[in-house]
N, C-alpha and C positions, 0 to 999 in steps of 0.2 A: 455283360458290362465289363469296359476294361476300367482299372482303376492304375493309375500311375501319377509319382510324384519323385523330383529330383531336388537333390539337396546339393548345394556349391556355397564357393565364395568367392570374392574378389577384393580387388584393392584398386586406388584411383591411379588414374595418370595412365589411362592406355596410351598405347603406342599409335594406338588405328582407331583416328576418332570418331568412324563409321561404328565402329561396335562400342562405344559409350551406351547408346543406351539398352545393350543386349549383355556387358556384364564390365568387371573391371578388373583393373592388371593387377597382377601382384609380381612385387617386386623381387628379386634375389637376395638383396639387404632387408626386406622384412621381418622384425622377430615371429612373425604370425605365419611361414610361409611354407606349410604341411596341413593339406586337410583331407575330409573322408567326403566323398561322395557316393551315395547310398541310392538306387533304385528297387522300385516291385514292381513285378506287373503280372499278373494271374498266382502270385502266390511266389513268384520267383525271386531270388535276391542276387541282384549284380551290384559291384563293389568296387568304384575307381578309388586310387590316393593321387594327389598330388602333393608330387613332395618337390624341394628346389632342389633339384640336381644342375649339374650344368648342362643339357640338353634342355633342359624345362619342357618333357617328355611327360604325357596323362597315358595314361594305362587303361585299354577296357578289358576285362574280364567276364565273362558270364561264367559262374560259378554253378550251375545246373545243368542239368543234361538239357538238351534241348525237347520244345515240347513240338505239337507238330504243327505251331501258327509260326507263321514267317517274322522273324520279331532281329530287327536291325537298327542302331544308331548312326542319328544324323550327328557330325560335328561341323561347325563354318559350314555348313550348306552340306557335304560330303557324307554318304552315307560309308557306314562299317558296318559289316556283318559282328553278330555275336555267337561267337563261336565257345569250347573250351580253351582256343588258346586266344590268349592277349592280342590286343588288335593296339598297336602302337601312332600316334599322332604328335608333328612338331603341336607344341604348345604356345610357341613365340612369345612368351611373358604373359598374355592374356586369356582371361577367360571369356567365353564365348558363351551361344545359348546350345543347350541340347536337346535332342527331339529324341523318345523313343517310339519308334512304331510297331504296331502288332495288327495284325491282318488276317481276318475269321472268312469264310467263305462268302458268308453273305454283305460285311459288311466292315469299313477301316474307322479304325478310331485313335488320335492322334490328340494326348494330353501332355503338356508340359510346363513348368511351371519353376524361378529361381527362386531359391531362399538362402537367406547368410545366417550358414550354422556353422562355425569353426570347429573341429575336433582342438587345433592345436593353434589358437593363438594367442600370447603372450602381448600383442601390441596394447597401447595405450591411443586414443582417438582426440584427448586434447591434454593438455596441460596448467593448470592456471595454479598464480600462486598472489597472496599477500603478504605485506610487511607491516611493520608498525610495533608498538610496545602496549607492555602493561593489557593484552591482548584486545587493544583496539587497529583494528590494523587495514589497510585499505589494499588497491590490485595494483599489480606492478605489470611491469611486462616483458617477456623472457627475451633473450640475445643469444641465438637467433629465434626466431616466430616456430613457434612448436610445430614438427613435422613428425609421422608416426617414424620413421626412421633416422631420424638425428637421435642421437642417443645422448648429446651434455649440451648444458646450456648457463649461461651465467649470468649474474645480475649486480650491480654495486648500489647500496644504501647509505645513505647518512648513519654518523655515528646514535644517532637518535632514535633510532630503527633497531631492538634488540629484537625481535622477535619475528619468525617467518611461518605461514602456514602454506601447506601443499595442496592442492585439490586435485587428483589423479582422476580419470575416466578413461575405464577398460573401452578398446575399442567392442568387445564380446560382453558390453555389461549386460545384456540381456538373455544373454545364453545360461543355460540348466546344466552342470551346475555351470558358474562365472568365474571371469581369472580373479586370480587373486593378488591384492597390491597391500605390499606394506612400504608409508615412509620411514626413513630413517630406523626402519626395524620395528615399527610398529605397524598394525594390521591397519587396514583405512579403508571403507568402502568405497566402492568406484560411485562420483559423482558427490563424494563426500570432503567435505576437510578435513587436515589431521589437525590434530593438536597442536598450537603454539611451541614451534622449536624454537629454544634460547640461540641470538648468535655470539661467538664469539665477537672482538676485533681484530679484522684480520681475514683472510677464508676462512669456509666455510663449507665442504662439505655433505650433499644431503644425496644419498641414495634413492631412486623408486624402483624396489623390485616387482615386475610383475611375471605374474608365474600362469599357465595357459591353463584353462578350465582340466584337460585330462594329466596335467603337472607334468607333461613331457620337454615343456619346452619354460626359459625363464628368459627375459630381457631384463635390462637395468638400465633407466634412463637416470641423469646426473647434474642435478642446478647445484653450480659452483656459486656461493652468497660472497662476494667481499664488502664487509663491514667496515666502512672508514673509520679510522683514528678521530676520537674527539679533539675539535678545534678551541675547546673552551680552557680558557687560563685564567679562569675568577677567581677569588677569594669570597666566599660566603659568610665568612666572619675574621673580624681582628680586632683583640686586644692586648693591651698591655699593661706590665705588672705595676707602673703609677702613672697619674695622672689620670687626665681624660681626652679623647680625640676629638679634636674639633677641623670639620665637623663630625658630625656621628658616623658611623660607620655606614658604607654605601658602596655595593658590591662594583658599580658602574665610577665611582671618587675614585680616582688612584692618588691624590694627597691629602694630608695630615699634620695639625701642628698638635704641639703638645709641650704645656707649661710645667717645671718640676720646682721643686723645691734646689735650695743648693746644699743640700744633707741627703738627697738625691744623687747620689752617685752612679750607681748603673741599672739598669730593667728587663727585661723580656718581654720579648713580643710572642703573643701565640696565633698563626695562622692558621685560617681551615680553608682550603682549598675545594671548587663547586662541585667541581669533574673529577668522577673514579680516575684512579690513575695520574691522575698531575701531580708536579712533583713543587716543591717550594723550597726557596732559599732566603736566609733572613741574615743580612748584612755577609752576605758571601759564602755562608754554613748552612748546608742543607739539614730542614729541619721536616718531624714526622707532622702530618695536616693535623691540628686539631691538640698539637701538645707545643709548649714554652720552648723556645729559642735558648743558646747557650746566653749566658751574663752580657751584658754591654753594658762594655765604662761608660760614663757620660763623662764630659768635661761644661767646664763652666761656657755657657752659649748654645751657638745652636750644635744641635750633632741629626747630621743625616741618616736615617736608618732604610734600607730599599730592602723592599721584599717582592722577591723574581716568580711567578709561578710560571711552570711550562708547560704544556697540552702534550697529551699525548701523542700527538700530531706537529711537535717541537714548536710551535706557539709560544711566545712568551709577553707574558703583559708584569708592569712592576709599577707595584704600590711604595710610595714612600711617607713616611714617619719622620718631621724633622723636630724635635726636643730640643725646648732651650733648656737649660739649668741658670738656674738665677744666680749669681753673683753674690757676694757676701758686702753690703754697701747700705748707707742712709741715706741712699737719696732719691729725692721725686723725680720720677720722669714729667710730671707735668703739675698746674697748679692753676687751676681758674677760681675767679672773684664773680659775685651774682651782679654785681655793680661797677661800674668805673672799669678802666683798664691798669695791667698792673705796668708800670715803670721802673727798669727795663723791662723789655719780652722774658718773659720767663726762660730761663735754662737753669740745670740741674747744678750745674758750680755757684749762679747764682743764688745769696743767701737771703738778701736785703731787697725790697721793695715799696714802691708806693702806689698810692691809689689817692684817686679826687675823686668825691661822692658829692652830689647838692644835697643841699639839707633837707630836701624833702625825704633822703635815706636815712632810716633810722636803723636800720641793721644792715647786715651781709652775710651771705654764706662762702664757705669755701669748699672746692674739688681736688684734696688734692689724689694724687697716682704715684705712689711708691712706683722705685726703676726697678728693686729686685725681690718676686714672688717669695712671700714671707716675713718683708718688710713689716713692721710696725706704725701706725701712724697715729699724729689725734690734734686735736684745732684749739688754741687758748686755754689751754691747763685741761681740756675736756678727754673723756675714757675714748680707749683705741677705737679705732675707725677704720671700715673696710677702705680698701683702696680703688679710687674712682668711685667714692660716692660723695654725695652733697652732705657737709656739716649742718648741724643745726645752726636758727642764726643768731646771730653776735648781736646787740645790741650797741650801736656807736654814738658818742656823743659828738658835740658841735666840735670842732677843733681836729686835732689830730689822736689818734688812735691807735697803738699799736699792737698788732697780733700775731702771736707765735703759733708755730706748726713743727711739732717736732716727728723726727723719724728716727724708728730703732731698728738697728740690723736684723736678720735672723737670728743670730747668737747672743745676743745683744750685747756686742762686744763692742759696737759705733753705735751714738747718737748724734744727730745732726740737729739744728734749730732751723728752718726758714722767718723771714721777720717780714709783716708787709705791715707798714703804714696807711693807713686808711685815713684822710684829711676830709670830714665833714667841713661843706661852707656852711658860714653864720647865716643865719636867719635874717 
Protein backbone atom coordinates (compact mmCIF):
# COMPACT_ATOMS: atom_id res chain seq x y z
CA UNK A 1 0.00 0.00 0.00
CA UNK A 2 1.47 3.42 -0.88
CA UNK A 3 0.39 6.13 1.56
CA UNK A 4 1.18 9.81 0.61
CA UNK A 5 0.26 13.27 1.61
CA UNK A 6 1.44 16.98 0.51
CA UNK A 7 1.38 19.85 2.55
CA UNK A 8 1.29 23.75 0.63
CA UNK A 9 -0.13 26.91 0.52
CA UNK A 10 -1.11 29.72 -1.35
CA UNK A 11 -2.41 33.11 -1.68
CA UNK A 12 -5.26 34.63 -4.05
CA UNK A 13 -5.05 36.62 -7.14
CA UNK A 14 -3.24 34.17 -9.66
CA UNK A 15 -1.76 35.27 -12.46
CA UNK A 16 -3.09 32.04 -14.67
CA UNK A 17 -6.67 31.95 -14.11
CA UNK A 18 -6.61 28.23 -15.43
CA UNK A 19 -4.97 27.15 -12.21
CA UNK A 20 -7.45 28.86 -9.67
CA UNK A 21 -8.77 26.09 -8.98
CA UNK A 22 -5.52 23.87 -8.57
CA UNK A 23 -3.84 26.34 -5.90
CA UNK A 24 -3.23 30.17 -5.39
CA UNK A 25 -0.53 32.82 -5.88
CA UNK A 26 1.40 34.31 -3.31
CA UNK A 27 2.54 37.40 -3.60
CA UNK A 28 6.19 38.96 -3.10
CA UNK A 29 4.74 41.79 -0.77
CA UNK A 30 3.06 39.15 1.46
CA UNK A 31 3.98 39.02 5.21
CA UNK A 32 3.05 35.31 4.94
CA UNK A 33 5.56 34.50 1.99
CA UNK A 34 7.97 31.49 3.26
CA UNK A 35 6.58 28.11 3.87
CA UNK A 36 7.43 24.23 4.48
CA UNK A 37 6.26 21.62 2.20
CA UNK A 38 6.55 18.11 3.62
CA UNK A 39 6.02 14.71 1.82
CA UNK A 40 6.16 10.59 2.67
CA UNK A 41 5.95 7.97 0.83
CA UNK A 42 7.03 4.31 2.06
CA UNK A 43 8.62 5.74 5.10
CA UNK A 44 10.62 8.38 3.20
CA UNK A 45 10.81 12.32 4.00
CA UNK A 46 11.27 14.93 1.14
CA UNK A 47 11.34 18.55 2.19
CA UNK A 48 10.52 21.50 -0.32
CA UNK A 49 10.72 25.48 1.19
CA UNK A 50 9.39 28.16 -0.55
CA UNK A 51 10.67 31.24 0.36
CA UNK A 52 10.15 34.79 -1.74
CA UNK A 53 13.46 35.15 -3.37
CA UNK A 54 13.44 37.23 -6.38
CA UNK A 55 13.55 34.21 -8.92
CA UNK A 56 10.34 32.93 -6.81
CA UNK A 57 12.40 29.42 -7.34
CA UNK A 58 10.58 25.87 -5.16
CA UNK A 59 13.32 23.63 -4.48
CA UNK A 60 12.92 19.61 -4.53
CA UNK A 61 15.10 17.67 -2.67
CA UNK A 62 14.89 14.04 -1.80
CA UNK A 63 16.59 13.79 1.39
CA UNK A 64 16.95 9.68 1.38
CA UNK A 65 18.98 7.53 -0.51
CA UNK A 66 16.87 6.28 -3.02
CA UNK A 67 15.01 3.02 -2.65
CA UNK A 68 14.49 0.74 -5.62
CA UNK A 69 10.70 1.79 -6.87
CA UNK A 70 10.92 4.50 -9.38
CA UNK A 71 9.48 7.40 -7.46
CA UNK A 72 9.41 11.12 -9.48
CA UNK A 73 7.47 14.47 -9.19
CA UNK A 74 4.99 15.80 -11.35
CA UNK A 75 5.05 19.89 -11.17
CA UNK A 76 2.42 21.90 -14.02
CA UNK A 77 2.05 18.73 -15.63
CA UNK A 78 6.22 18.16 -15.86
CA UNK A 79 7.57 15.39 -14.37
CA UNK A 80 11.21 15.66 -12.13
CA UNK A 81 12.98 13.03 -11.08
CA UNK A 82 13.97 12.79 -7.27
CA UNK A 83 17.32 12.51 -6.99
CA UNK A 84 20.02 13.51 -4.02
CA UNK A 85 20.45 16.77 -5.74
CA UNK A 86 17.87 19.60 -5.83
CA UNK A 87 15.74 19.53 -9.01
CA UNK A 88 15.08 23.36 -9.45
CA UNK A 89 11.54 24.82 -11.16
CA UNK A 90 10.49 28.62 -12.27
CA UNK A 91 7.76 29.06 -9.61
CA UNK A 92 6.20 32.21 -11.62
CA UNK A 93 4.34 33.60 -8.28
CA UNK A 94 1.95 30.62 -8.19
CA UNK A 95 1.37 27.63 -6.74
CA UNK A 96 0.29 24.71 -8.52
CA UNK A 97 -0.81 21.04 -7.89
CA UNK A 98 1.74 18.37 -7.09
CA UNK A 99 1.67 14.71 -7.90
CA UNK A 100 4.04 12.20 -6.42
CA UNK A 101 4.37 8.93 -8.16
CA UNK A 102 5.78 5.62 -7.06
CA UNK A 103 5.65 2.55 -9.09
CA UNK A 104 5.89 -1.36 -7.71
CA UNK A 105 6.29 -4.00 -10.38
CA UNK A 106 2.95 -5.20 -10.26
CA UNK A 107 1.14 -2.23 -9.88
CA UNK A 108 1.06 2.20 -9.86
CA UNK A 109 -0.56 4.22 -7.40
CA UNK A 110 -0.85 7.86 -7.65
CA UNK A 111 -2.18 9.91 -4.24
CA UNK A 112 -2.37 13.56 -3.99
CA UNK A 113 -3.81 15.84 -2.03
CA UNK A 114 -3.43 20.26 -1.03
CA UNK A 115 -3.70 21.48 2.34
CA UNK A 116 -2.97 25.16 3.77
CA UNK A 117 -0.56 24.66 6.66
CA UNK A 118 1.73 27.91 6.88
CA UNK A 119 5.06 27.12 8.64
CA UNK A 120 5.63 31.11 8.40
CA UNK A 121 2.80 33.28 8.04
CA UNK A 122 2.22 36.43 9.76
CA UNK A 123 -0.79 37.65 7.50
CA UNK A 124 -4.01 38.83 8.71
CA UNK A 125 -7.33 37.62 6.47
CA UNK A 126 -9.71 40.50 7.49
CA UNK A 127 -9.84 43.31 9.48
CA UNK A 128 -12.86 44.88 11.00
CA UNK A 129 -13.11 47.59 13.53
CA UNK A 130 -15.92 49.66 15.68
CA UNK A 131 -16.42 53.13 17.17
CA UNK A 132 -18.60 54.61 19.46
CA UNK A 133 -18.26 55.60 23.38
CA UNK A 134 -19.07 54.70 26.95
CA UNK A 135 -18.38 51.21 25.01
CA UNK A 136 -21.34 51.11 23.03
CA UNK A 137 -20.01 51.17 19.74
CA UNK A 138 -21.12 50.13 16.17
CA UNK A 139 -18.82 48.94 12.55
CA UNK A 140 -17.16 51.50 10.73
CA UNK A 141 -15.42 50.99 7.61
CA UNK A 142 -11.75 51.09 6.76
CA UNK A 143 -9.99 53.49 3.89
CA UNK A 144 -8.85 51.61 2.01
CA UNK A 145 -11.04 48.06 2.06
CA UNK A 146 -8.72 45.71 3.96
CA UNK A 147 -6.35 43.65 1.65
CA UNK A 148 -3.90 41.10 3.33
CA UNK A 149 -1.10 43.13 2.00
CA UNK A 150 -1.99 46.85 2.52
CA UNK A 151 -0.43 47.38 5.72
CA UNK A 152 -2.23 51.10 7.04
CA UNK A 153 -5.55 52.23 6.76
CA UNK A 154 -7.53 55.23 8.26
CA UNK A 155 -10.74 56.35 9.29
CA UNK A 156 -12.24 59.84 10.65
CA UNK A 157 -15.01 59.92 13.56
CA UNK A 158 -17.13 62.53 15.19
CA UNK A 159 -15.90 64.08 18.15
CA UNK A 160 -18.57 61.84 19.81
CA UNK A 161 -16.81 58.80 19.15
CA UNK A 162 -14.15 58.36 22.14
CA UNK A 163 -13.75 54.95 21.76
CA UNK A 164 -12.31 52.30 18.98
CA UNK A 165 -12.30 48.47 19.10
CA UNK A 166 -10.07 46.28 16.65
CA UNK A 167 -11.31 42.83 15.60
CA UNK A 168 -8.00 41.14 13.96
CA UNK A 169 -8.43 37.58 12.11
CA UNK A 170 -5.00 35.60 11.60
CA UNK A 171 -5.24 34.52 8.15
CA UNK A 172 -3.45 30.87 9.88
CA UNK A 173 -6.30 31.13 12.71
CA UNK A 174 -6.60 27.56 12.57
CA UNK A 175 -3.15 26.34 12.50
CA UNK A 176 -1.36 24.46 15.57
CA UNK A 177 0.06 26.35 17.11
CA UNK A 178 -1.61 30.08 15.56
CA UNK A 179 -0.13 33.65 14.85
CA UNK A 180 -0.27 35.70 17.23
CA UNK A 181 -1.93 39.28 17.31
CA UNK A 182 -1.71 41.98 19.73
CA UNK A 183 -3.65 45.41 19.39
CA UNK A 184 -2.19 48.48 20.50
CA UNK A 185 0.28 46.04 22.70
CA UNK A 186 -2.18 44.10 24.06
CA UNK A 187 -2.67 40.26 23.19
CA UNK A 188 -6.14 39.73 21.17
CA UNK A 189 -7.33 36.60 19.89
CA UNK A 190 -7.68 36.15 16.24
CA UNK A 191 -11.54 36.58 15.44
CA UNK A 192 -11.83 38.37 18.75
CA UNK A 193 -12.25 42.11 19.78
CA UNK A 194 -9.99 44.00 21.84
CA UNK A 195 -10.81 46.03 24.45
CA UNK A 196 -12.26 49.55 23.96
CA UNK A 197 -9.13 51.86 23.08
CA UNK A 198 -9.72 55.49 24.46
CA UNK A 199 -9.24 58.17 21.35
CA UNK A 200 -7.64 61.02 21.65
CA UNK A 201 -8.78 64.41 19.62
CA UNK A 202 -6.78 64.48 17.04
CA UNK A 203 -4.76 61.20 15.54
CA UNK A 204 -4.70 58.38 16.64
CA UNK A 205 -2.46 55.82 16.23
CA UNK A 206 -3.32 51.97 16.64
CA UNK A 207 -0.78 49.17 15.89
CA UNK A 208 -1.76 45.38 14.84
CA UNK A 209 1.17 43.15 15.38
CA UNK A 210 1.04 39.84 14.02
CA UNK A 211 3.67 37.51 14.58
CA UNK A 212 3.60 33.98 12.41
CA UNK A 213 2.74 30.71 14.27
CA UNK A 214 6.86 29.48 14.24
CA UNK A 215 7.66 33.47 15.49
CA UNK A 216 9.94 33.92 12.48
CA UNK A 217 8.35 36.34 10.73
CA UNK A 218 6.11 39.66 12.16
CA UNK A 219 3.93 42.04 10.14
CA UNK A 220 2.24 45.36 11.45
CA UNK A 221 -0.77 46.55 9.96
CA UNK A 222 -1.79 50.32 11.07
CA UNK A 223 -5.47 52.16 11.40
CA UNK A 224 -4.73 55.86 11.67
CA UNK A 225 -8.21 57.08 13.87
CA UNK A 226 -8.62 60.99 13.34
CA UNK A 227 -10.99 62.25 16.04
CA UNK A 228 -12.70 65.43 15.18
CA UNK A 229 -12.59 68.54 17.36
CA UNK A 230 -15.79 68.97 19.26
CA UNK A 231 -18.20 71.44 17.44
CA UNK A 232 -20.20 72.12 20.72
CA UNK A 233 -20.04 75.97 22.24
CA UNK A 234 -22.85 75.55 25.02
CA UNK A 235 -23.08 76.62 28.15
CA UNK A 236 -24.60 74.02 30.52
CA UNK A 237 -25.12 76.46 33.24
CA UNK A 238 -25.27 80.30 34.23
CA UNK A 239 -25.40 82.32 37.14
CA UNK A 240 -24.92 85.29 38.73
CA UNK A 241 -23.94 86.86 41.84
CA UNK A 242 -27.59 89.06 42.02
CA UNK A 243 -30.69 89.09 40.92
CA UNK A 244 -32.44 86.47 38.84
CA UNK A 245 -32.42 85.46 34.90
CA UNK A 246 -35.34 85.84 33.21
CA UNK A 247 -35.81 83.55 31.59
CA UNK A 248 -34.46 80.62 33.42
CA UNK A 249 -31.63 79.32 32.26
CA UNK A 250 -31.61 77.28 29.02
CA UNK A 251 -28.60 75.85 27.43
CA UNK A 252 -30.37 76.38 23.65
CA UNK A 253 -31.66 80.92 25.21
CA UNK A 254 -28.70 82.80 24.39
CA UNK A 255 -30.48 85.92 26.06
CA UNK A 256 -31.23 87.29 29.43
CA UNK A 257 -32.63 90.07 31.40
CA UNK A 258 -31.94 90.71 34.92
CA UNK A 259 -33.50 93.30 37.38
CA UNK A 260 -30.97 94.75 40.39
CA UNK A 261 -31.52 96.85 42.87
CA UNK A 262 -29.49 100.52 42.58
CA UNK A 263 -27.26 99.61 45.87
CA UNK A 264 -26.40 97.02 43.29
CA UNK A 265 -23.33 98.12 41.98
CA UNK A 266 -21.36 95.47 40.17
CA UNK A 267 -21.78 91.22 40.00
CA UNK A 268 -20.38 88.12 38.52
CA UNK A 269 -21.27 85.82 36.24
CA UNK A 270 -20.31 82.17 36.69
CA UNK A 271 -20.26 79.97 33.36
CA UNK A 272 -19.97 76.27 32.79
CA UNK A 273 -19.39 75.40 29.65
CA UNK A 274 -21.09 71.70 27.97
CA UNK A 275 -17.92 70.53 25.93
CA UNK A 276 -14.48 69.29 27.45
CA UNK A 277 -12.24 71.71 26.19
CA UNK A 278 -14.17 75.04 25.40
CA UNK A 279 -13.04 77.86 26.42
CA UNK A 280 -15.44 80.92 27.72
CA UNK A 281 -15.05 84.54 27.93
CA UNK A 282 -17.38 86.78 30.19
CA UNK A 283 -17.49 90.40 29.05
CA UNK A 284 -13.96 90.24 27.25
CA UNK A 285 -11.94 88.24 30.31
CA UNK A 286 -11.38 84.81 29.92
CA UNK A 287 -12.81 82.92 32.64
CA UNK A 288 -12.17 79.02 34.14
CA UNK A 289 -15.97 77.00 33.29
CA UNK A 290 -17.63 76.56 36.35
CA UNK A 291 -15.98 79.48 38.58
CA UNK A 292 -17.05 83.62 38.95
CA UNK A 293 -16.07 86.06 36.52
CA UNK A 294 -13.79 89.19 37.60
CA UNK A 295 -16.16 92.19 39.20
CA UNK A 296 -18.43 94.16 36.80
CA UNK A 297 -19.37 97.77 37.56
CA UNK A 298 -22.96 98.20 36.89
CA UNK A 299 -24.16 101.70 36.02
CA UNK A 300 -27.54 102.83 36.65
CA UNK A 301 -29.76 101.23 33.25
CA UNK A 302 -29.22 98.71 31.22
CA UNK A 303 -25.47 97.06 31.09
CA UNK A 304 -24.83 94.41 28.48
CA UNK A 305 -22.79 91.50 29.71
CA UNK A 306 -21.92 88.73 26.62
CA UNK A 307 -20.46 85.58 27.38
CA UNK A 308 -18.44 83.95 24.15
CA UNK A 309 -17.80 80.20 24.49
CA UNK A 310 -15.49 78.56 21.65
CA UNK A 311 -15.44 74.75 20.66
CA UNK A 312 -12.66 73.19 20.32
CA UNK A 313 -13.17 73.28 16.83
CA UNK A 314 -13.05 77.43 17.08
CA UNK A 315 -17.03 77.54 17.09
CA UNK A 316 -18.19 80.25 18.97
CA UNK A 317 -21.90 80.83 20.24
CA UNK A 318 -22.51 83.98 22.76
CA UNK A 319 -24.91 84.24 25.42
CA UNK A 320 -25.88 87.67 26.60
CA UNK A 321 -26.96 89.18 30.27
CA UNK A 322 -28.37 92.53 29.99
CA UNK A 323 -28.82 94.21 33.88
CA UNK A 324 -30.78 97.12 34.42
CA UNK A 325 -29.84 98.76 37.75
CA UNK A 326 -32.63 100.79 38.93
CA UNK A 327 -32.27 104.46 39.39
CA UNK A 328 -32.59 106.30 42.65
CA UNK A 329 -36.26 108.10 41.96
CA UNK A 330 -40.21 108.16 43.38
CA UNK A 331 -41.76 107.57 40.64
CA UNK A 332 -44.63 105.17 39.02
CA UNK A 333 -43.91 103.95 35.89
CA UNK A 334 -47.60 103.26 35.48
CA UNK A 335 -50.93 103.46 37.38
CA UNK A 336 -54.33 101.77 36.53
CA UNK A 337 -57.98 102.54 38.30
CA UNK A 338 -60.65 99.20 38.33
CA UNK A 339 -63.15 101.92 37.15
CA UNK A 340 -63.54 104.97 34.90
CA UNK A 341 -60.53 106.33 33.07
CA UNK A 342 -57.83 108.41 34.59
CA UNK A 343 -57.71 112.16 33.02
CA UNK A 344 -54.91 112.90 31.74
CA UNK A 345 -53.20 109.45 30.37
CA UNK A 346 -51.15 108.54 33.01
CA UNK A 347 -47.34 109.55 32.78
CA UNK A 348 -44.78 109.55 35.50
CA UNK A 349 -44.26 113.55 35.79
CA UNK A 350 -47.88 113.52 36.01
CA UNK A 351 -48.96 113.97 39.71
CA UNK A 352 -52.76 115.15 39.60
CA UNK A 353 -55.63 113.09 38.13
CA UNK A 354 -59.31 112.49 37.59
CA UNK A 355 -61.70 109.76 37.20
CA UNK A 356 -65.89 109.72 36.60
CA UNK A 357 -67.36 106.68 38.28
CA UNK A 358 -71.57 106.04 38.01
CA UNK A 359 -72.91 105.73 41.12
CA UNK A 360 -73.52 102.33 40.93
CA UNK A 361 -69.40 102.28 41.96
CA UNK A 362 -69.09 102.23 45.32
CA UNK A 363 -65.38 101.57 45.44
CA UNK A 364 -62.05 101.30 43.41
CA UNK A 365 -58.91 99.79 43.30
CA UNK A 366 -55.74 100.92 42.31
CA UNK A 367 -52.25 99.24 40.23
CA UNK A 368 -49.91 101.22 40.77
CA UNK A 369 -45.73 100.13 39.16
CA UNK A 370 -43.05 102.03 40.80
CA UNK A 371 -40.21 103.03 37.75
CA UNK A 372 -37.25 102.08 39.98
CA UNK A 373 -36.78 98.36 41.44
CA UNK A 374 -36.87 99.12 45.25
CA UNK A 375 -39.13 101.74 45.18
CA UNK A 376 -41.67 102.10 47.97
CA UNK A 377 -45.20 102.29 47.37
CA UNK A 378 -48.85 102.22 49.14
CA UNK A 379 -52.59 103.61 48.23
CA UNK A 380 -54.62 106.20 50.68
CA UNK A 381 -52.59 106.37 53.99
CA UNK A 382 -52.65 102.17 53.58
CA UNK A 383 -49.10 99.75 54.56
CA UNK A 384 -46.53 99.42 51.57
CA UNK A 385 -47.52 97.55 48.66
CA UNK A 386 -45.79 95.38 46.04
CA UNK A 387 -45.31 97.09 42.81
CA UNK A 388 -47.76 96.11 39.99
CA UNK A 389 -50.24 94.62 42.27
CA UNK A 390 -54.03 95.55 42.86
CA UNK A 391 -54.89 97.67 46.09
CA UNK A 392 -57.39 96.86 48.32
CA UNK A 393 -60.56 98.66 47.61
CA UNK A 394 -61.39 102.16 48.63
CA UNK A 395 -64.74 102.80 49.41
CA UNK A 396 -66.01 106.19 47.47
CA UNK A 397 -68.76 108.33 48.29
CA UNK A 398 -71.39 110.30 46.03
CA UNK A 399 -69.45 113.47 44.82
CA UNK A 400 -65.93 113.80 44.51
CA UNK A 401 -63.16 111.77 46.13
CA UNK A 402 -59.75 112.20 46.62
CA UNK A 403 -56.98 109.52 46.70
CA UNK A 404 -53.32 109.64 47.48
CA UNK A 405 -50.58 107.12 46.25
CA UNK A 406 -47.47 107.93 47.51
CA UNK A 407 -43.84 106.50 46.52
CA UNK A 408 -40.58 106.28 48.41
CA UNK A 409 -37.19 106.01 46.97
CA UNK A 410 -34.91 103.20 47.73
CA UNK A 411 -32.99 105.25 50.27
CA UNK A 412 -35.78 107.07 51.15
CA UNK A 413 -34.28 110.19 50.45
CA UNK A 414 -37.44 111.22 47.78
CA UNK A 415 -41.14 110.90 48.44
CA UNK A 416 -43.31 111.65 45.74
CA UNK A 417 -47.45 111.96 46.23
CA UNK A 418 -49.59 110.98 43.08
CA UNK A 419 -53.44 112.57 43.63
CA UNK A 420 -56.42 110.98 41.52
CA UNK A 421 -59.88 112.41 42.02
CA UNK A 422 -62.43 109.93 41.64
CA UNK A 423 -65.97 111.98 41.06
CA UNK A 424 -68.85 109.52 42.07
CA UNK A 425 -72.45 110.64 39.94
CA UNK A 426 -75.43 111.36 42.36
CA UNK A 427 -77.94 108.87 42.51
Amino acid sequence: MVFFILLAFGLSGCRDDREKALGQCVNSTDPGAQYRVNSSAYGDLRQWVVAPDESWTMYFKHSMAMSPYEQWVSFNGVAYDLSSTPSTVDFEGCQYWFKEKHRSRDSEVVLARVVDIPITDAALSNLAIRTGSSGTLSAESLSPAFSVVTPAYSITVPYAKSQISITPTARQASATPSATITVNGAGVTSGSASPPIDLNVGANTIPVLVTSPNERKTYTYTVNVIRSRDHRADLSALTIGSGTLTPGFDSGVTSYAVSVLNAVTSMTVTPTVAASGATVMVNSQSVTSGSGSGVIQLSIGNNTIPIVVTATDQTTKTYTVTVTRAAVNADLSALTISSGTLTPAFSSAVTSYTVSVPNAVASVTFTPTVAALGSMVGVSGGPSMNSGIESSPIAIATGSNTIGIYVSSEDNAEIKFYFVTVIRAAN
